[in-house]
Residue frames as a rotation matrix with the C-alpha (Angstrom) as fourth column:
UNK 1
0.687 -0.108 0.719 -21.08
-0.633 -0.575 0.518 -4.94
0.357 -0.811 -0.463 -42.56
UNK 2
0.369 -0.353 -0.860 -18.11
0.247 0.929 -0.275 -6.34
0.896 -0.111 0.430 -41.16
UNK 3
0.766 0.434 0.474 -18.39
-0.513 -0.032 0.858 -7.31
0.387 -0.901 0.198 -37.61
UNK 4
-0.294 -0.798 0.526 -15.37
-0.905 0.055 -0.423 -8.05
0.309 -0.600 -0.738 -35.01
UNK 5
-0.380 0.099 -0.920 -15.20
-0.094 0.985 0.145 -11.73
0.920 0.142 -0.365 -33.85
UNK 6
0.757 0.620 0.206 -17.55
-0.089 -0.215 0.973 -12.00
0.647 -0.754 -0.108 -30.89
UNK 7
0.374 -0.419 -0.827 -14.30
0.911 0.334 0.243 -12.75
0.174 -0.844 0.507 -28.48
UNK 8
-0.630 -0.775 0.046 -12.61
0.743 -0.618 -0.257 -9.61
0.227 -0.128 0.965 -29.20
UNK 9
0.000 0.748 0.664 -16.02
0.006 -0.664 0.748 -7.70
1.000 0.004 -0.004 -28.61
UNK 10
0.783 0.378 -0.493 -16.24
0.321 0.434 0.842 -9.46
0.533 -0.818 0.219 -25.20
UNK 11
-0.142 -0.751 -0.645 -12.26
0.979 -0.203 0.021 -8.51
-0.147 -0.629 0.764 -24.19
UNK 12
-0.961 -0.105 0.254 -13.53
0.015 -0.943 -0.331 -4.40
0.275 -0.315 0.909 -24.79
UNK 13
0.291 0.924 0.248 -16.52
0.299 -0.335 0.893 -4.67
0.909 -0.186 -0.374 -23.24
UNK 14
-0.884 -0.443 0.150 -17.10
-0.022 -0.283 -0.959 -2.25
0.467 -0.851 0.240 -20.08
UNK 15
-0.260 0.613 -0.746 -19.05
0.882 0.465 0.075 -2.98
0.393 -0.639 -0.662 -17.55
UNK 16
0.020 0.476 0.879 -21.09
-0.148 -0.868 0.473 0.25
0.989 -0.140 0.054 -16.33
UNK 17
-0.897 -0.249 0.364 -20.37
-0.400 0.112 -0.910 0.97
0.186 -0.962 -0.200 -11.88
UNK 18
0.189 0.907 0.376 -23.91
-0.978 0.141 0.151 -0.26
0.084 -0.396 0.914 -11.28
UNK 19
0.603 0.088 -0.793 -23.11
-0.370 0.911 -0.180 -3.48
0.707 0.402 0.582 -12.96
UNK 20
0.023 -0.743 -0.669 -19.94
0.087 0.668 -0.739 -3.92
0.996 -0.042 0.080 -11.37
UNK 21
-0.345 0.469 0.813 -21.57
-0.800 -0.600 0.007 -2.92
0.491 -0.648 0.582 -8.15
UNK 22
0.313 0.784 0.536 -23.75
-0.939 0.340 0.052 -5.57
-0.141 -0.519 0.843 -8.02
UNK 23
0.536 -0.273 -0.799 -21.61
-0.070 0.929 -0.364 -8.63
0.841 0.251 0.478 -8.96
UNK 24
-0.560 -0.743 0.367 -19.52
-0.499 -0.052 -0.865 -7.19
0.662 -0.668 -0.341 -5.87
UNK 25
-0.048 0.766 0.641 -22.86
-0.999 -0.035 -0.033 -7.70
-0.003 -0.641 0.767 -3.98
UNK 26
0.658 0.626 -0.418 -23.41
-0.688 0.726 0.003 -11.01
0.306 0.286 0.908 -5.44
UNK 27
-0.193 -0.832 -0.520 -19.91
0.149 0.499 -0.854 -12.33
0.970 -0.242 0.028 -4.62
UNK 28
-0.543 -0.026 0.839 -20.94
-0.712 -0.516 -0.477 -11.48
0.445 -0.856 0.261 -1.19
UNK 29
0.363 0.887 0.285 -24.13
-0.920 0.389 -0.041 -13.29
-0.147 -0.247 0.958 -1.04
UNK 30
0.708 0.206 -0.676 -22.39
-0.386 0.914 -0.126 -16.53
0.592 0.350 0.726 -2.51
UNK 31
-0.536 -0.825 -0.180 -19.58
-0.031 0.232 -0.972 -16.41
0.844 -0.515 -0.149 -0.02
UNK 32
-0.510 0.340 0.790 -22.09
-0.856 -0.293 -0.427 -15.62
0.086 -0.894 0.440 2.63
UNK 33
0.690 0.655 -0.309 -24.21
-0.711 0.693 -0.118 -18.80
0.137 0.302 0.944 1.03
UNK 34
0.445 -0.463 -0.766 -20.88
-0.032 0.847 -0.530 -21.20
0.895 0.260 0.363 1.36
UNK 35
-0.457 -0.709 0.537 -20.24
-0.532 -0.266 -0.804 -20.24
0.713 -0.653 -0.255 4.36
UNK 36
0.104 0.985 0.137 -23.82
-0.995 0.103 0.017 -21.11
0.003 -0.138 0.990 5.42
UNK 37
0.666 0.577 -0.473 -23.76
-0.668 0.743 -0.033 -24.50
0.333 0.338 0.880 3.72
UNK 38
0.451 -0.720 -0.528 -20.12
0.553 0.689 -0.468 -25.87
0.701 -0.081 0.709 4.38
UNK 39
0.843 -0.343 0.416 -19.31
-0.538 -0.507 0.673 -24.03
-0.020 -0.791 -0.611 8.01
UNK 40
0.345 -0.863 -0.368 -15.41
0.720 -0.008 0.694 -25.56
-0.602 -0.504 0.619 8.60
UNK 41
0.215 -0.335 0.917 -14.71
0.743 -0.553 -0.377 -22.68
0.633 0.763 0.130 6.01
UNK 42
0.477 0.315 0.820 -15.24
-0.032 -0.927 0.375 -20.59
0.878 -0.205 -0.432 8.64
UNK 43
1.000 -0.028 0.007 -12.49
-0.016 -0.318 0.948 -21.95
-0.024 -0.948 -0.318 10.77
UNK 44
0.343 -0.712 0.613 -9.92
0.681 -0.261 -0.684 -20.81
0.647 0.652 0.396 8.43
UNK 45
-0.153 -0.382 -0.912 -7.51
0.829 -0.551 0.092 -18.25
-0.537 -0.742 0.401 10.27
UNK 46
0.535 0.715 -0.450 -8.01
0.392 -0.682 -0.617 -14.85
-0.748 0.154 -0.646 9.44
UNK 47
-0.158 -0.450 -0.879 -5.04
-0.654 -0.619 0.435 -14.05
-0.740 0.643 -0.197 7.13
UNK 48
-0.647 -0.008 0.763 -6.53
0.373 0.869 0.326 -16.67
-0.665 0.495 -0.559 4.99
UNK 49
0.629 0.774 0.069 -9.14
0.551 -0.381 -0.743 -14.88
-0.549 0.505 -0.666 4.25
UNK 50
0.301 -0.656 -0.692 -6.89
0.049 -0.714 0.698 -11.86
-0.952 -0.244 -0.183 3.75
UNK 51
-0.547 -0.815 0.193 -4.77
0.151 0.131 0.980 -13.87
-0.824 0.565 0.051 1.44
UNK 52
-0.255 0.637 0.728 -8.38
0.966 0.133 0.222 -14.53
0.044 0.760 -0.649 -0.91
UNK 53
0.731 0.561 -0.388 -9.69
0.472 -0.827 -0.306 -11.04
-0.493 0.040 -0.869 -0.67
UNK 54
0.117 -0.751 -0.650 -5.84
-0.282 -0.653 0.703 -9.68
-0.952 0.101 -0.288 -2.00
UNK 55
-0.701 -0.586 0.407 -5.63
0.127 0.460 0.879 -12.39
-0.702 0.668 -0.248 -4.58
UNK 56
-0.271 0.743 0.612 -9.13
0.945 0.327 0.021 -11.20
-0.185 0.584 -0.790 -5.88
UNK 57
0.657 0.666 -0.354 -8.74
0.563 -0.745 -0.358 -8.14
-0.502 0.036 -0.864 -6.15
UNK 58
-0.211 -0.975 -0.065 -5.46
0.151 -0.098 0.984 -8.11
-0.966 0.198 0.168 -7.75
UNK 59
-0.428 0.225 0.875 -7.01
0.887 0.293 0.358 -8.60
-0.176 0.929 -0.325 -11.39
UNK 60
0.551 0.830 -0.086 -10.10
0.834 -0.552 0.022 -5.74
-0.030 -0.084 -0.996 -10.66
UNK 61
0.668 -0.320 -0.672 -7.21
0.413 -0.591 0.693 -3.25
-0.619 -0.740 -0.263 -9.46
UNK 62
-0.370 -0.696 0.616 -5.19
0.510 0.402 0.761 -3.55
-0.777 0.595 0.206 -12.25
UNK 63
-0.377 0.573 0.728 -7.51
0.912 0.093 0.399 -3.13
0.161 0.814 -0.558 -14.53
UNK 64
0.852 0.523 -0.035 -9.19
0.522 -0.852 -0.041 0.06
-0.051 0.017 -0.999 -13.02
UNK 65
0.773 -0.162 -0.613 -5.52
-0.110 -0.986 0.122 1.92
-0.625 -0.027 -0.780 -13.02
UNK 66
-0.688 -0.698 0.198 -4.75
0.445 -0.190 0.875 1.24
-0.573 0.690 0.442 -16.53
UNK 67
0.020 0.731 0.682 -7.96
0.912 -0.293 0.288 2.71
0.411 0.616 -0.672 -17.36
UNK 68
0.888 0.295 -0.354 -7.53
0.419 -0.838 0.351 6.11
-0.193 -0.459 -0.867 -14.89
């Protein structure tokens, strides 16, 4: 049997919406957890945030409309 090199398995794997569901969830909880633990994060202006929520979702966004 000859078997693809485990990296190139790993770049086509898809993640199923449940999955990718709940890592959203979890990125939540660990921002909500650093926010918690190290509070001057949280006197960042607001298009800071902005800027991190755009720049993380740039990759995710991509990806879903070269697949639709």
């Amino acid at each position: 049997m000859n078997k693809k090199p485990l990296i190139i398995r790993l770049w086509k794997f898809q993640f199923p919406f449940i999955d990718v569901r709940l890592s959203l969830i979890s990125g939540i909880g660990i921002g909500l957890f650093v926010a918690k633990i190290w509070e001057p994060i949280l006197y960042l202006d607001w298009y800071w945030y902005l800027l991190i929520v755009l720049l993380a979702a740039i990759k995710p966004m991509v990806t879903f409309f070269k697949q639709v």
